[in-house]
C-alpha positions as CSV (number, residue, x, y, z in Angstrom):
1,X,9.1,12.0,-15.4
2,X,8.9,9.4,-12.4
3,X,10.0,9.9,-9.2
4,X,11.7,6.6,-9.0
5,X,15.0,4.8,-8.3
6,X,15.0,1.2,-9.9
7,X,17.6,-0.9,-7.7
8,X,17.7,-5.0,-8.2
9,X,16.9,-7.2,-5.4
10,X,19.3,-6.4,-2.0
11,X,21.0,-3.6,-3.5
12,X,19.3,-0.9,-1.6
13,X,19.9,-0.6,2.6
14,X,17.0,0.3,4.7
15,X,16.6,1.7,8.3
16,X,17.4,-1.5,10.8
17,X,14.4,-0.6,12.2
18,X,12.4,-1.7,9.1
19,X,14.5,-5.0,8.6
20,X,15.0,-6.8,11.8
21,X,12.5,-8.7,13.7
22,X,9.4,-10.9,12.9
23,X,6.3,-10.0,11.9
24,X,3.6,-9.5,14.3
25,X,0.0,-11.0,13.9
26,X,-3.4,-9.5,14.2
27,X,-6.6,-10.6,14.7
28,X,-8.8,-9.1,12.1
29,X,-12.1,-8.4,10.7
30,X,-13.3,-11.6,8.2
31,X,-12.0,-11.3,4.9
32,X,-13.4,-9.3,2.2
33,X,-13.7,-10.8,-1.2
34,X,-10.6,-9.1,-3.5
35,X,-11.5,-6.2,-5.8
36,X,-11.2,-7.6,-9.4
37,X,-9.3,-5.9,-12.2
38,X,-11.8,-4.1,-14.8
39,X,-11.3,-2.5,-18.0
40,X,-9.1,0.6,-18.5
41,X,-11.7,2.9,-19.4
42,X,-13.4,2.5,-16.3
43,X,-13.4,5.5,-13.8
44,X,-14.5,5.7,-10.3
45,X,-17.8,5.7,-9.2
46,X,-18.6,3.2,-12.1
47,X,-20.3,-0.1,-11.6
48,X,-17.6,-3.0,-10.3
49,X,-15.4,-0.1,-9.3
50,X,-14.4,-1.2,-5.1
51,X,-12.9,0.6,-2.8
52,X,-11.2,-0.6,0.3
53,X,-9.9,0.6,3.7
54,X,-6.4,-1.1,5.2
55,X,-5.5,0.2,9.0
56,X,-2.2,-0.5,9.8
57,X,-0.7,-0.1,13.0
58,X,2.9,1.4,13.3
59,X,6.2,-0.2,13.1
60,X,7.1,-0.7,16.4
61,X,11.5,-1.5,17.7
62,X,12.7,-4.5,16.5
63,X,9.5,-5.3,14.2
64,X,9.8,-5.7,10.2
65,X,5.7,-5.4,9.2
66,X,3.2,-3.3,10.4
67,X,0.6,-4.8,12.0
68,X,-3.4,-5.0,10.1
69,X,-5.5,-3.5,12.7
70,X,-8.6,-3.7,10.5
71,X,-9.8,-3.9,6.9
72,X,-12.8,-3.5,5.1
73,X,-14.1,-2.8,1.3
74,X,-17.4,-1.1,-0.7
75,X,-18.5,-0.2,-3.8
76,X,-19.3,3.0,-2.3
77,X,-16.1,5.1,-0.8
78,X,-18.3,7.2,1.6
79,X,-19.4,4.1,3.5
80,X,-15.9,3.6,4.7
81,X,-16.6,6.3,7.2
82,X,-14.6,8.9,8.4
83,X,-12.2,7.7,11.7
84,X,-9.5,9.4,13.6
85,X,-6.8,7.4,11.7
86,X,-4.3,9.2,9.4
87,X,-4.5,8.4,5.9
88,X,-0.9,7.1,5.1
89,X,-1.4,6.3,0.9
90,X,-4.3,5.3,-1.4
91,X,-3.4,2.9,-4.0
92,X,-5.4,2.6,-7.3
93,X,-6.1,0.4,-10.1
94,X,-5.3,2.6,-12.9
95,X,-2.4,4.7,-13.8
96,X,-3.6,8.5,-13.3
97,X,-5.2,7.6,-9.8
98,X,-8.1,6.0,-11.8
99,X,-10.4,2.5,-11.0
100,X,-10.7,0.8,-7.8
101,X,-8.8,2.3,-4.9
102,X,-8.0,1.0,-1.3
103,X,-6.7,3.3,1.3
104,X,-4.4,2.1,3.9
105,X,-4.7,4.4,7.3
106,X,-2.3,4.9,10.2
107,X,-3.2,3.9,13.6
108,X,-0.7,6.0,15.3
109,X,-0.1,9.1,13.5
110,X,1.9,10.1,10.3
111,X,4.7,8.4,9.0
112,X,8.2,9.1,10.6
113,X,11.9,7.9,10.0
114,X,10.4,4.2,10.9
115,X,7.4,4.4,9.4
116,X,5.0,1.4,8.2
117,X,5.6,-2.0,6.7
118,X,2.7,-3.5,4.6
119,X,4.7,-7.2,4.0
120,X,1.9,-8.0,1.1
121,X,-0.5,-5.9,-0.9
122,X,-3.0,-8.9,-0.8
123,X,-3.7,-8.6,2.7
124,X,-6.6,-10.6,3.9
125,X,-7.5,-11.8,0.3
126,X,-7.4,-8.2,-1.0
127,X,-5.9,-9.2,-4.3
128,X,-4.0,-5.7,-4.9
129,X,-0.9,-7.5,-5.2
130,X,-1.7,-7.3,-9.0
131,X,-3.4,-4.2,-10.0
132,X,-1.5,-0.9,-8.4
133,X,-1.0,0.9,-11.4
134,X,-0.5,4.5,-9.3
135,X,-1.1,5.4,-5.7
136,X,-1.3,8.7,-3.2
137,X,0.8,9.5,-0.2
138,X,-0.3,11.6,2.9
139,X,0.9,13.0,6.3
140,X,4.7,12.8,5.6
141,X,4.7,9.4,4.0
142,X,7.1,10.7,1.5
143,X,9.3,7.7,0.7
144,X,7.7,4.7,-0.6
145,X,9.8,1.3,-1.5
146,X,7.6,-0.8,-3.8
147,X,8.7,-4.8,-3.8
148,X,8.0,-6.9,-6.4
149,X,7.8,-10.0,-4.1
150,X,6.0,-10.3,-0.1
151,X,8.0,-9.3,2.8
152,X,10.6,-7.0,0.5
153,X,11.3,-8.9,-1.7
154,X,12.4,-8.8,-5.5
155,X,13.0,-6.1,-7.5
156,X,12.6,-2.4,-5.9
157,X,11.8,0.7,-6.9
158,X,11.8,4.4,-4.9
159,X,9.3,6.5,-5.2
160,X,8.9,10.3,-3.6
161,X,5.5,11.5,-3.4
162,X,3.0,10.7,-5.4
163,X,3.3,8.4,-8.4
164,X,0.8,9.0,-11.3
165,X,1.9,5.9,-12.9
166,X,4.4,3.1,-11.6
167,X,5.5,2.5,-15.2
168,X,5.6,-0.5,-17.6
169,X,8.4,-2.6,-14.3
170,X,6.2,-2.0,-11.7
171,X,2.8,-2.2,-12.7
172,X,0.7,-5.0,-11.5
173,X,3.5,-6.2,-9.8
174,X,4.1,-4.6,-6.0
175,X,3.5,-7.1,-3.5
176,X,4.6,-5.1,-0.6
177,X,5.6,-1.2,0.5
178,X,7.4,0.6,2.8
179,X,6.8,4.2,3.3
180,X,8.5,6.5,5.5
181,X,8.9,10.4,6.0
């Protein structure tokens, strides 16, 4: 069973605090070129499998996206280093937490009420925008509204917790999140 609630377009409310404002802009490291889809039966650690790193900063009053403080990928996870940033959710490739995975990290702390606003999965030419299939969620990032479309957009689904598979609406298809405790 999913943990999911499928809403159409505009049907669900969010906090104001995740809705109203512009988005803020970030210089950022140069862009990475975008992990590219590979076969289901691959698992990680096998050759063409990337893995990325995403640091958001929080959402801060009156702003509707989190900020990208950084961002950077490998074929190797360990050389993303280990940093004083909070994991906030890892997504992956495959359903069951398999393939290529990016993990996008909190620059101030866990998630709370406001939480963080990724506006576009494709980030900086990160191309994820069309391969989550599942994803993780850490330090009280409980809630998670998946958007078809950029900038919440589309069709919606809730998810709480983890998500071992996004099923057959959602997969390939979330453009942009919002998680919150």
């Amino acid at each position: 069973m999913r943990n999911s609630i499928s809403l159409a377009s505009g049907v669900v409310a969010l906090s104001a605090t995740a809705l109203t404002a512009t988005a803020a802009s970030a210089n950022t490291t140069s862009p990475t070129p975008a992990p590219t889809a590979t076969s289901n039966t691959q698992t990680p650690g096998d050759p063409g499998t990337r893995h990325c790193r995403i640091v958001l900063d929080r959402l801060q009053p009156g702003e509707k996206f989190s900020r990208v403080i950084s961002r950077t990928c490998s074929d190797n996870q360990a050389d993303l280093g280990i940093n004083a940033r909070v994991d906030l959710m890892t997504w992956y490739e495959h359903a069951d937490y398999g393939g290529s995975s990016t993990t996008v990290k909190g620059d101030y702390g866990p998630c709370d009420q406001e939480g963080y606003g990724i506006r576009d999965t494709g980030i900086g030419g990160f191309e994820w925008r069309l391969i989550i299939s599942s994803f993780k969620v850490y330090n009280n990032c409980n809630w998670s509204q998946a958007y078809t479309n950029t900038n919440y957009g589309g069709t919606v689904n809730i998810f709480y917790q983890n998500v071992r598979n996004v099923g057959s609406d959602m997969n390939d298809k979330i453009r942009s999140f919002i998680i919150h405790a």
